[in-house]
TORDREN-464289 format. One line per field, with one value per residue (C-alpha): residue number from 1; residue in three letters; x, y, z. Coordinates in Angstrom, 2 decimals. Layout:
<atoms>
i <- (NUM_...)
aa <- (ALA_...)
xx <- (X_...)
yy <- (Y_...)
zz <- (Z_...)
</atoms>
This chain:
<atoms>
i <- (1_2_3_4_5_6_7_8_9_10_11_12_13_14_15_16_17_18_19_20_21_22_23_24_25_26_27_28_29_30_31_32_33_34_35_36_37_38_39_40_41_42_43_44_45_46_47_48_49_50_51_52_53_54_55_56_57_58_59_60_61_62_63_64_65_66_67_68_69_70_71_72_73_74_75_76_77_78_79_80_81_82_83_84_85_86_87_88_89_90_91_92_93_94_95_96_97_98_99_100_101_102_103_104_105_106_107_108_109_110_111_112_113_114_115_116_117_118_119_120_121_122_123_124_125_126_127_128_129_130_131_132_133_134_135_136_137_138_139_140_141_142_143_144_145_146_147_148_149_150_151_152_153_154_155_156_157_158_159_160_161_162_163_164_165_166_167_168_169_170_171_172_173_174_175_176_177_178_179_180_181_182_183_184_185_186_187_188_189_190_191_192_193_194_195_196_197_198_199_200_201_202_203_204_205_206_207_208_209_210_211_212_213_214_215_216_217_218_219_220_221_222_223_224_225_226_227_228_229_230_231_232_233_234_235_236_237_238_239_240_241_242_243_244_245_246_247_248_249_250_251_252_253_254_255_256_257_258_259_260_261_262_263_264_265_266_267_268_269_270_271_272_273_274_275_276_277_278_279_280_281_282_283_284_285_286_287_288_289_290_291_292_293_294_295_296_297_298_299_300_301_302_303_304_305_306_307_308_309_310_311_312_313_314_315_316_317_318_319_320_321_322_323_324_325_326_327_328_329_330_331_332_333_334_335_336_337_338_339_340_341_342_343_344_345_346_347_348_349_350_351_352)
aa <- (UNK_UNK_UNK_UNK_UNK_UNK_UNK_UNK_UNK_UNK_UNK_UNK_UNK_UNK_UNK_UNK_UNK_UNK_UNK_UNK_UNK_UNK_UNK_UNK_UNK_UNK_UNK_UNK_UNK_UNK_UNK_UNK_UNK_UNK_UNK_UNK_UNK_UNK_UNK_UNK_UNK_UNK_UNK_UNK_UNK_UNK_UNK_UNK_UNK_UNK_UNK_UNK_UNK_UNK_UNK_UNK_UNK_UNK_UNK_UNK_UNK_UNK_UNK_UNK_UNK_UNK_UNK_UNK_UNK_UNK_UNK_UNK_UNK_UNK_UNK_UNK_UNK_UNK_UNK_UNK_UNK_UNK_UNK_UNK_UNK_UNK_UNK_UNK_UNK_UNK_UNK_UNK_UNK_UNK_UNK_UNK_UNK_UNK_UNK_UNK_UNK_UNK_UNK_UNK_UNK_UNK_UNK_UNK_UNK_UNK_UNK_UNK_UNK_UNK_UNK_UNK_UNK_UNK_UNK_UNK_UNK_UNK_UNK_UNK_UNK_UNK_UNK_UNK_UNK_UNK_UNK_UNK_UNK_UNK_UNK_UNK_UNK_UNK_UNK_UNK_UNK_UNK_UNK_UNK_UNK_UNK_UNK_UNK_UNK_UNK_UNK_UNK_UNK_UNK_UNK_UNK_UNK_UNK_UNK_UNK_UNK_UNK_UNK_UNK_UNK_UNK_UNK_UNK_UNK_UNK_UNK_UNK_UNK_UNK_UNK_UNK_UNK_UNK_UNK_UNK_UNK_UNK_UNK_UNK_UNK_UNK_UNK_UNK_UNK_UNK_UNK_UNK_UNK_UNK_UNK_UNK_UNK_UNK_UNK_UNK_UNK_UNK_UNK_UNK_UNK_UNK_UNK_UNK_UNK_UNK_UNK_UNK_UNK_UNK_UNK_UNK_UNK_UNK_UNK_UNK_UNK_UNK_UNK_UNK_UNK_UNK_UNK_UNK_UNK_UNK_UNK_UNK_UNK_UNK_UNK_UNK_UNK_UNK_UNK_UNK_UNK_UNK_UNK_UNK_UNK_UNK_UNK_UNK_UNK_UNK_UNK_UNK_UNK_UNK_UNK_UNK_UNK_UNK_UNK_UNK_UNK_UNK_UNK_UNK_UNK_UNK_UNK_UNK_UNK_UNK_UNK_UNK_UNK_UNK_UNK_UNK_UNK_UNK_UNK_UNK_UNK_UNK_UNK_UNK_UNK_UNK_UNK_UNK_UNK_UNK_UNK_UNK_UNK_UNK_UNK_UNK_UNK_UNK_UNK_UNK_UNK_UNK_UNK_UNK_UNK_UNK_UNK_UNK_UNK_UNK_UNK_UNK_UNK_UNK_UNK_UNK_UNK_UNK_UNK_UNK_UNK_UNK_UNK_UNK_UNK_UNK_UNK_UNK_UNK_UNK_UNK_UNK_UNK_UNK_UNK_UNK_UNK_UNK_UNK_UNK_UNK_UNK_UNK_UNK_UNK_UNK_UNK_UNK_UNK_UNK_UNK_UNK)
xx <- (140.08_137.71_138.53_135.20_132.98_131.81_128.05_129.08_131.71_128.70_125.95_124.49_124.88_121.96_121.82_118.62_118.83_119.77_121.86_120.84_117.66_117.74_114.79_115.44_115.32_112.58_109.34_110.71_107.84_109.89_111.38_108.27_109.47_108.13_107.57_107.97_110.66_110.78_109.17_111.35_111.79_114.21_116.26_116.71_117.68_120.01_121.86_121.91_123.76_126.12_126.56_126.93_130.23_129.46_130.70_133.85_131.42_130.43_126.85_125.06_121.10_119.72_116.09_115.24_113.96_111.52_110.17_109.68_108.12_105.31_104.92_104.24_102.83_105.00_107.64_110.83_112.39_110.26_112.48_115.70_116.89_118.60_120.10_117.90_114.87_117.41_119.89_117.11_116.15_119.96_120.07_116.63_118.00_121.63_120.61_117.98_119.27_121.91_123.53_120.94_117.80_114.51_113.21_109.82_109.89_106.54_106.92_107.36_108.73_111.22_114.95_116.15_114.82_116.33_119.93_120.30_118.96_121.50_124.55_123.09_123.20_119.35_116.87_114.42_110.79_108.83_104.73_103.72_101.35_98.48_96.23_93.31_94.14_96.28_98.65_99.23_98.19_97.63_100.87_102.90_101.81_101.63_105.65_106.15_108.63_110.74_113.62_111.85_113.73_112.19_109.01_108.83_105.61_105.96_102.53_101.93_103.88_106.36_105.94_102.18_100.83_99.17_97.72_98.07_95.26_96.38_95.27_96.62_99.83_99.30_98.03_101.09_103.09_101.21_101.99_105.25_106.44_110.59_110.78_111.09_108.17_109.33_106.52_108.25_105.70_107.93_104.60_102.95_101.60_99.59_97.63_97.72_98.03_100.71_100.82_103.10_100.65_100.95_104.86_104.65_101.47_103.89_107.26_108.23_107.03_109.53_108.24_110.51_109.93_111.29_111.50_112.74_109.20_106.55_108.52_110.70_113.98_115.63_119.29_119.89_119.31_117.36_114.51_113.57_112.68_109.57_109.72_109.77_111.82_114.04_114.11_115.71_118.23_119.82_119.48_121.45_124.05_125.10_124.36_127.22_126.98_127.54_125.82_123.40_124.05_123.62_122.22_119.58_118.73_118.07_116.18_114.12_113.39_112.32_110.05_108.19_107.75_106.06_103.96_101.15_103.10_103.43_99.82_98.61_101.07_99.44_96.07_96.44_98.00_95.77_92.44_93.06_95.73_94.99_91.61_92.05_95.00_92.51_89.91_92.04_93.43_90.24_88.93_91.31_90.88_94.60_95.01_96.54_96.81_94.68_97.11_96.99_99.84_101.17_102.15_100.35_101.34_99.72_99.95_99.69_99.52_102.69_104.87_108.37_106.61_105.11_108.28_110.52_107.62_107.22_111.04_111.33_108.88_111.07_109.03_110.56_108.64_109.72_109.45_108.45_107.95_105.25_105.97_104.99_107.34_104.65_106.08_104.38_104.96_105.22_104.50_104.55_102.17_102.72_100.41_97.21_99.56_102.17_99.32_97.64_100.99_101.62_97.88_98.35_101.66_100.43_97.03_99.03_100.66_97.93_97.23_92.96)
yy <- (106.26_103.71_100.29_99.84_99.59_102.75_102.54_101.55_104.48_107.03_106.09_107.11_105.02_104.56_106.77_105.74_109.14_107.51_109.52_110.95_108.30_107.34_105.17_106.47_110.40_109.83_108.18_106.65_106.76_107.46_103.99_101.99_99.89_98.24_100.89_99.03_96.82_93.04_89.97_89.68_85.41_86.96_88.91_86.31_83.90_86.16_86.72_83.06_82.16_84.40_83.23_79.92_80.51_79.72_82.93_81.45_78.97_78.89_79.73_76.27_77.44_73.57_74.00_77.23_77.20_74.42_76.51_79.95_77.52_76.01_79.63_80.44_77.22_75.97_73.38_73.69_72.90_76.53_78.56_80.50_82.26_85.60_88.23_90.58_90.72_93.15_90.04_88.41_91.26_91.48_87.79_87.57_90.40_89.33_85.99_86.49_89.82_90.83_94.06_95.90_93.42_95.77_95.83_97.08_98.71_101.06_103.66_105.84_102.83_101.05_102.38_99.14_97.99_100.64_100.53_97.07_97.05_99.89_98.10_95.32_98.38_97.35_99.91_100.40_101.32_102.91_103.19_105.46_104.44_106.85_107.91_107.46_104.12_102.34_99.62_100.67_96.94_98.11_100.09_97.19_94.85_97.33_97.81_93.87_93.37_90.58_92.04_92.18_90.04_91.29_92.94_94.23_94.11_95.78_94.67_96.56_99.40_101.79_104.40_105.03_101.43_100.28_96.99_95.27_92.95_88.88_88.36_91.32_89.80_86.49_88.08_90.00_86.57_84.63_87.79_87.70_84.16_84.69_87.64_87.12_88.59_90.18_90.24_91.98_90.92_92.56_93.94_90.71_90.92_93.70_92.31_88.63_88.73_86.58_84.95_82.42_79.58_79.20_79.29_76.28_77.09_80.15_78.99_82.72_83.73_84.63_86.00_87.89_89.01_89.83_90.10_93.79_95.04_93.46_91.36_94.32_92.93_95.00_94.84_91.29_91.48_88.16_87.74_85.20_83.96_81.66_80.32_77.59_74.46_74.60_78.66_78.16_75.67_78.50_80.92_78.89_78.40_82.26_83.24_82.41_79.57_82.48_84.86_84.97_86.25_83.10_85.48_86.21_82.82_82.53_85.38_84.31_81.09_82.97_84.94_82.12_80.06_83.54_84.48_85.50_88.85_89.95_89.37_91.46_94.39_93.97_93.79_97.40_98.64_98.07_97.79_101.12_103.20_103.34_104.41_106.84_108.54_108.07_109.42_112.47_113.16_113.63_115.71_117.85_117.65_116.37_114.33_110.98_107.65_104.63_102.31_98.70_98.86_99.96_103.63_106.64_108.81_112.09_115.86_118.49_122.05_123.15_119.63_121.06_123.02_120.03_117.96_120.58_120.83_116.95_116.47_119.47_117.19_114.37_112.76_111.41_110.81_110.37_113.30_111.42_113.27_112.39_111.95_115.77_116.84_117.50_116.80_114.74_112.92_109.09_108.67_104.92_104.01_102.53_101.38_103.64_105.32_106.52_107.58_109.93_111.38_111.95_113.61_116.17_117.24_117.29_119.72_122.45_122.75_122.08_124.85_124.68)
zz <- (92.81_94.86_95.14_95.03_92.51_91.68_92.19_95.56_96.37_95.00_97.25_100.44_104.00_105.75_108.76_110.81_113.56_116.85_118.39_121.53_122.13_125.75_127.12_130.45_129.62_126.50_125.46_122.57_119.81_116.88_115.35_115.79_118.85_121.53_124.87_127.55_128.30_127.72_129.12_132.94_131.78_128.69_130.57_133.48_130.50_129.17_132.76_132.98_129.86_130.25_134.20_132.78_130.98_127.69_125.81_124.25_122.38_118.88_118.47_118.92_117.28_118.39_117.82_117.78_113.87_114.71_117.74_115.12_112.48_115.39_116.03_112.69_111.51_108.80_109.01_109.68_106.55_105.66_108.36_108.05_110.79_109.92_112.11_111.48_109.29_107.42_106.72_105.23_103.36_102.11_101.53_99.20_97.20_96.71_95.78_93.38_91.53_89.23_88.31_86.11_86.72_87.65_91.38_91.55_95.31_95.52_98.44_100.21_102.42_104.37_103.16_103.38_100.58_97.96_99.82_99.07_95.94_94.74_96.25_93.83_91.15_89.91_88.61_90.40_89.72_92.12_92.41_94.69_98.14_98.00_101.18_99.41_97.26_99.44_97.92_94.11_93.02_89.16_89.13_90.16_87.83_84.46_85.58_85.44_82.40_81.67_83.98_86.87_89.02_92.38_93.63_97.69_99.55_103.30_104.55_106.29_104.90_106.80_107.34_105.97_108.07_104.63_104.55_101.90_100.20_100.47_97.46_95.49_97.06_95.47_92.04_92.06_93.22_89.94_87.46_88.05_88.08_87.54_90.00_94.28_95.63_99.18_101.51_105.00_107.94_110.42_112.17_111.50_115.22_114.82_111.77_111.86_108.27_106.21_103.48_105.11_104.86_101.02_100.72_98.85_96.49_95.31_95.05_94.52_97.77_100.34_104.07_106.39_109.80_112.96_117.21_117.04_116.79_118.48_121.07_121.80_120.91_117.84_120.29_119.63_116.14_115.45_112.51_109.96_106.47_105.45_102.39_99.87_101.74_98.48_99.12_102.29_101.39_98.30_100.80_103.60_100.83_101.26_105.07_107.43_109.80_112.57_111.27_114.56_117.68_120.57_122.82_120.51_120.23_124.14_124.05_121.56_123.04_126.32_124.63_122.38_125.44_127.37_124.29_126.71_127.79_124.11_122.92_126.12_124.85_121.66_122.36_124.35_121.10_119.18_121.25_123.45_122.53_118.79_118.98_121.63_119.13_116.35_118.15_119.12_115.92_114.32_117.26_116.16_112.18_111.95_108.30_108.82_106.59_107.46_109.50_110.38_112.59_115.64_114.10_112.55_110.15_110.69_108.92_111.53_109.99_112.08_112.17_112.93_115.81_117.26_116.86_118.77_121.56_122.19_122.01_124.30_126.56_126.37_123.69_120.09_117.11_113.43_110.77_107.25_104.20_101.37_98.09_97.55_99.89_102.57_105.50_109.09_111.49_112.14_115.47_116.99_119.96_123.35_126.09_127.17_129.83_127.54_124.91_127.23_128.09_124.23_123.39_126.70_125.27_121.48_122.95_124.43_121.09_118.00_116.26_115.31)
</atoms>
């Protein structure tokens, strides 16, 4: 018998496949991250904190929610820093669900999402992403009931890189006035497109993002929540006063005051290497859902093949599965370099 309670003692962990991944022996293009490494100005300012003997300190966060909020243009009363976009992910849901209150979480997406919402034991209904429809805007709100407590919008969407609409997010946001609408920006970077800016127009609004993806960070564990001033206050009631690493913070700080070396990563993202993978894939008639991120999800005819070969040739990429079983490949993209590398491997492979 569990001491747990029992929902908890049946479920599944979260296993995100990471043993084995070595930056040194593989292009990493499975989990979305940055390629190359970080800005040198965070790495010096990590050395020199810890050179500075200030380990056996309390976290001390002085500013740094103030700096993320100019960043994102809000105030600062809007910010909550989390460890993790997943803490604030964990936090939202915790606070604003009980035990059997619906969570309307359409996918395929982030598994995040469901594993906290099951630890909260809430039933969960599920509209489906579709290649040729995008978002499922109408399917969300027909499934808005009066026990829909929370609604998640990944925008855009992991792993099929849907964007979704702004203003089917704030339709959605007006429909369903008692429920937390959950709008992850984590690749917020790549699309410039929030909904941050009218936190306080929709008090049900809650943003979360992060500096694993873009700003190549995911180690340190550091991410935040915009919302609602009076938002952030409830949810500062339950996160620890800890709860975030200090050596995240100077990281972070680093990076926000070298913003410059980001945006240029960025802009060869999405400007050069993109398009040339695009470009390839439909040279080669491979299927592959519209993305507005920094990650494609393509359907090879011979998927496990391809996945051996480019992880033979020291390349990883992600095997996702559609809702009809039909399996692909998410494959995140790097700098015009590393793309080239990837489509010469991929060619002496693809069947035609």
């Amino acid at each position: 018998m569990s001491i747990f309670k029992s929902h908890i003692a049946e479920m599944g962990a979260y296993k995100p496949p990471l043993d084995g991944r070595d930056p040194h022996e593989h292009l990493l293009l499975d989990f979305n991250e940055r390629t190359l490494p970080v800005c040198p100005s965070v790495k010096q300012a990590m050395i020199d904190y810890i050179q500075d003997d200030r380990l056996q300190c309390y976290p001390a966060y002085g500013n740094i929610a103030s700096r993320i909020a100019e960043y994102c243009d809000v105030n600062a009363s809007q910010v909550m820093i989390t460890n993790g976009s997943d803490q604030g992910i964990d936090l939202i849901i915790r606070s604003a669900c009980r035990e059997g209150d619906e969570a309307i979480i359409p996918g395929p997406t982030f598994a995040m999402y469901h594993q906290v919402a099951k630890v909260e034991n809430l039933n969960i209904i599920e509209p489906s992403y579709s290649k040729e429809k995008g978002f499922p805007k109408d399917e969300v709100l027909a499934a808005i009931t009066d026990k829909t407590r929370l609604i998640v919008i990944a925008n855009p969407n992991n792993p099929s890189g849907t964007e979704v609409p702004r203003d089917d997010i704030l339709e959605i946001a007006k429909a369903a006035p008692e429920a937390a609408i959950l709008v992850d920006e984590c690749y917020f970077e790549y699309t410039q497109q929030t909904v941050a800016d009218v936190v306080d127009q929709y008090p049900n609004l809650l943003v979360t993002r992060t500096f694993s993806k873009t700003w190549g960070l995911p180690s340190v564990r550091f991410g935040y929540v915009i919302s609602k001033a009076e938002n952030i206050n409830a949810l500062l009631n339950v996160r620890g006063p800890y709860d975030i690493n200090q050596l995240a913070v100077v990281a972070i700080e680093a990076a926000l005051t070298n913003p410059g070396y980001t945006e240029q990563y960025v802009k060869e993202v999405m400007e050069v290497s993109k398009p040339m993978f695009e470009a390839f894939l439909d040279q080669q008639g491979i299927d592959y859902w519209p993305s507005a991120a920094n990650f494609v999800w393509t359907f090879p005819e011979n998927p496990e093949e391809l996945e051996v070969h480019l992880r033979k040739n020291s390349i990883l990429v992600r095997p996702k599965a559609e809702e009809n079983g039909r399996i692909g490949l998410r494959i995140n993209l790097g700098n015009k370099e590393q793309v080239t590398s990837l489509i010469l491997v991929l060619s002496k492979k693809i069947k035609h």
